[in-house]
N, C-alpha and C positions, 0 to 999 in steps of 0.2 A: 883297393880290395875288390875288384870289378869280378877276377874270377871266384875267388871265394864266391859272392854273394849270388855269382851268377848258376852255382852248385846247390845253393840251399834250399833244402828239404822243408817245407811248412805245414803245418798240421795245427789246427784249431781241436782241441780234447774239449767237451762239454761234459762239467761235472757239478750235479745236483742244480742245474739251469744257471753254474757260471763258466765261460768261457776263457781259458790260456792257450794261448798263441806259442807254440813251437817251433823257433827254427833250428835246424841243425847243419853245421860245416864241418867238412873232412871226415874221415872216415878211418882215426886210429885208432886203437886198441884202449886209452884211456879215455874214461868220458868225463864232461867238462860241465855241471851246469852252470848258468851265470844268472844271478836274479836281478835285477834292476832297481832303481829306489823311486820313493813318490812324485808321481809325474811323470816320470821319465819312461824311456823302451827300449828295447835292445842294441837301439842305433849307435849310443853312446863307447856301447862295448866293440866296434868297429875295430879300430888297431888290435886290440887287445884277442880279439877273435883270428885276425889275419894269422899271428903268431900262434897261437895255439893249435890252429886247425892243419899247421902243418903235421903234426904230429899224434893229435887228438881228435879227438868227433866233440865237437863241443855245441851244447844246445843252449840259445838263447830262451828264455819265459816270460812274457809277454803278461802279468797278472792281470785280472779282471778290472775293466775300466780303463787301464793303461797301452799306451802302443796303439798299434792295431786292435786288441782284444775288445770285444763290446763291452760296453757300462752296463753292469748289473740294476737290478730293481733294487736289490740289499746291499748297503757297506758291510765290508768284512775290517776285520780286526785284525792285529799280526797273528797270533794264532787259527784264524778263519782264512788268511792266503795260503796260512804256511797246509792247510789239509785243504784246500783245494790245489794247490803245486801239487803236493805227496799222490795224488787220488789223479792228477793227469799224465804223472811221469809214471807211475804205475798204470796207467792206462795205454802209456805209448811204448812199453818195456823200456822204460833208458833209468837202467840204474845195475848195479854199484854207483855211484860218480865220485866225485869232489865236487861241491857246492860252494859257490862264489856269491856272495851277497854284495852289493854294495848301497850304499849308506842305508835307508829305510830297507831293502832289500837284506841287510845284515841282520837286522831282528828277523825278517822274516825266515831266514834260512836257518836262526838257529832254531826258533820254534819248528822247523820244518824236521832240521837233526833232533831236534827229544820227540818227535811225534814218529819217525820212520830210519830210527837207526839201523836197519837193513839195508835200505838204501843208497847210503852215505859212507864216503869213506873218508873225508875227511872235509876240513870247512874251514875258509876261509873268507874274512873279514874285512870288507875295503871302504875307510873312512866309515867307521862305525854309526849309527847314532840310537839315542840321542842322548847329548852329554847331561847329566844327572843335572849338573849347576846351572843350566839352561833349558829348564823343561821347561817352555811357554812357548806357543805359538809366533807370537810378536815377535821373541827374542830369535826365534829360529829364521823368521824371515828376514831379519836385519841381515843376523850372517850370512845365509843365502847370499844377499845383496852384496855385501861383501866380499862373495867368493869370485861372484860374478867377474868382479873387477879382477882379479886372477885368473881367473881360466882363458881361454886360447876364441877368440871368436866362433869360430868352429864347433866349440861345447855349448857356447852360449846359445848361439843359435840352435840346436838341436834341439835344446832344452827348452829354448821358448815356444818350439812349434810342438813338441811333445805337450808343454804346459797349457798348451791352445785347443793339441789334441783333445785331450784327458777333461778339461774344462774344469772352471774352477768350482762348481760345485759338487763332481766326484773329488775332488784333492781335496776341499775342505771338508767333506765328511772324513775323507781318510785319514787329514794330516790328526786330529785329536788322541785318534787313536793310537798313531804313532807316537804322541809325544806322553801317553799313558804307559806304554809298556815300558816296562822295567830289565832293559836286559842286562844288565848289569846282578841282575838276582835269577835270570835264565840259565845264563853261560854257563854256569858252573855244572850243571846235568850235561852238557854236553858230552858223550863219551869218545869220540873221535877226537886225532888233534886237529886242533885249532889254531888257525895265524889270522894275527890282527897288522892288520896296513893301515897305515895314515900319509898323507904326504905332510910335507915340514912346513906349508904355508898355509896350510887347512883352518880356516878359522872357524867353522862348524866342530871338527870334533880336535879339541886339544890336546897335545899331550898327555899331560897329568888322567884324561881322561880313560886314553889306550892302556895306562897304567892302571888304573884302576878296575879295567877287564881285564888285563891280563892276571892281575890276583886275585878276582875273582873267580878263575879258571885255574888253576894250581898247574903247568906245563903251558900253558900256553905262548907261541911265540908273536913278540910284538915288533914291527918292524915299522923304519920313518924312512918315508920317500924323501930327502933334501930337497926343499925349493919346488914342490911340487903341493898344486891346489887339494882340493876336493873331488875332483875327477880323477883322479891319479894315474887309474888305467888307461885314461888318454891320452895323457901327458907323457908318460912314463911306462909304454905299454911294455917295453923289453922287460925291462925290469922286473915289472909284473910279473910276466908270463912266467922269467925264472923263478919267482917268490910260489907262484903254482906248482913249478915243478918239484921245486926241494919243499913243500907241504906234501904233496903225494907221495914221493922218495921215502918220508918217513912215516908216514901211516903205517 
């Protein structure tokens, strides 16, 4: 992805003294955000970016304390990322979009879609979390660990230097909060359609569990990647991308 990345556009937006990191590749006519989940940065969305950007402008977001972006003085909450994202992508004009969350980054985008449905055209959900029957921190680091051993060296690694980045005492303030929200009682305000992705080897978010957002969301489309982890869009970036397209197609 050398020229992709060698094209990207970065802009740091400072909003109410917290800072999100903006990049953006290619230069089509749909816009593309991609939110990323706890710990992690835009790195991961790599493949997933290549293919998009052929056709799309699509903007990575960097949240506060993650990535590149600097560590806040204050933790924020999913509903506290999702109005500082809303208040920087309005600050850097990029919006209509479709809004791509993935895992923690999926709570965040949808509180982001009930706080700036102007901005949004529709939302899409990649390995959701957090599963209702596993809300506890412990529990969620086990799977983690678990997932590990699935994913491709490559995730692993990014994810550990990302995890190195961020340090564990911003992730620990953040992870509580994550495992507080309720999006399973959010989704359903969502007024945009909604597609929910899982891969089929995901042992963070279940099955039974993508079911259970999807009828919480009454139209929502639920879709399983076969034999793919928790990083999905890495694994499985074509795939993706087309799962993007035909979510936009029908907005």
């Amino acid at each position: 992805m050398a020229s992709i990345k060698a094209q990207a556009h970065h802009q740091r937006v400072r909003i109410r003294g917290y800072d999100v990191d903006i990049r953006t590749y290619g230069a089509g006519a749909r816009n593309v955000v991609l939110v990323h989940g706890i710990g992690a940065s835009g790195r991961y969305f790599s493949r997933l970016v290549d293919l998009l950007a052929q056709t799309c402008t699509v903007h990575t977001l960097e949240m506060p304390g993650f990535g590149s972006a600097p560590k806040p003085s204050h933790s924020l909450d999913m509903a506290g990322f999702a109005a500082v994202n809303c208040d920087a992508l309005r600050a850097a004009g990029i919006g209509p979009a479709q809004w791509v969350g993935h895992s923690m980054g999926c709570q965040v985008v949808t509180e982001m879609a009930l706080l700036a449905p102007d901005l949004v055209t529709s939302v899409v959900l990649l390995s959701p979390t957090i599963n209702r029957g596993e809300r506890n921190a412990v529990l969620q680091g086990l799977r983690l660990a678990q997932d590990c051993l699935r994913e491709p060296p490559a995730v692993n690694w990014m994810l550990l230097t990302d995890y190195l980045r961020a340090g564990p005492r911003w992730y620990l303030r953040t992870m509580p909060k994550m495992v507080r929200h309720r999006l399973e009682q959010r989704i359903g305000g969502v007024e945009v359609p909604v597609t929910l992705i899982r891969g089929g080897r995901d042992p963070i978010v279940p099955a039974r569990w993508l079911q259970e957002l999807a009828a919480a969301r009454p139209g929502a489309v639920a879709v399983e990647l076969p034999g793919q982890p928790h990083v999905c869009m890495f694994t499985e970036p074509a795939r993706t991308a087309a799962l993007l397209r035909e979510a936009a197609s029908g907005q």
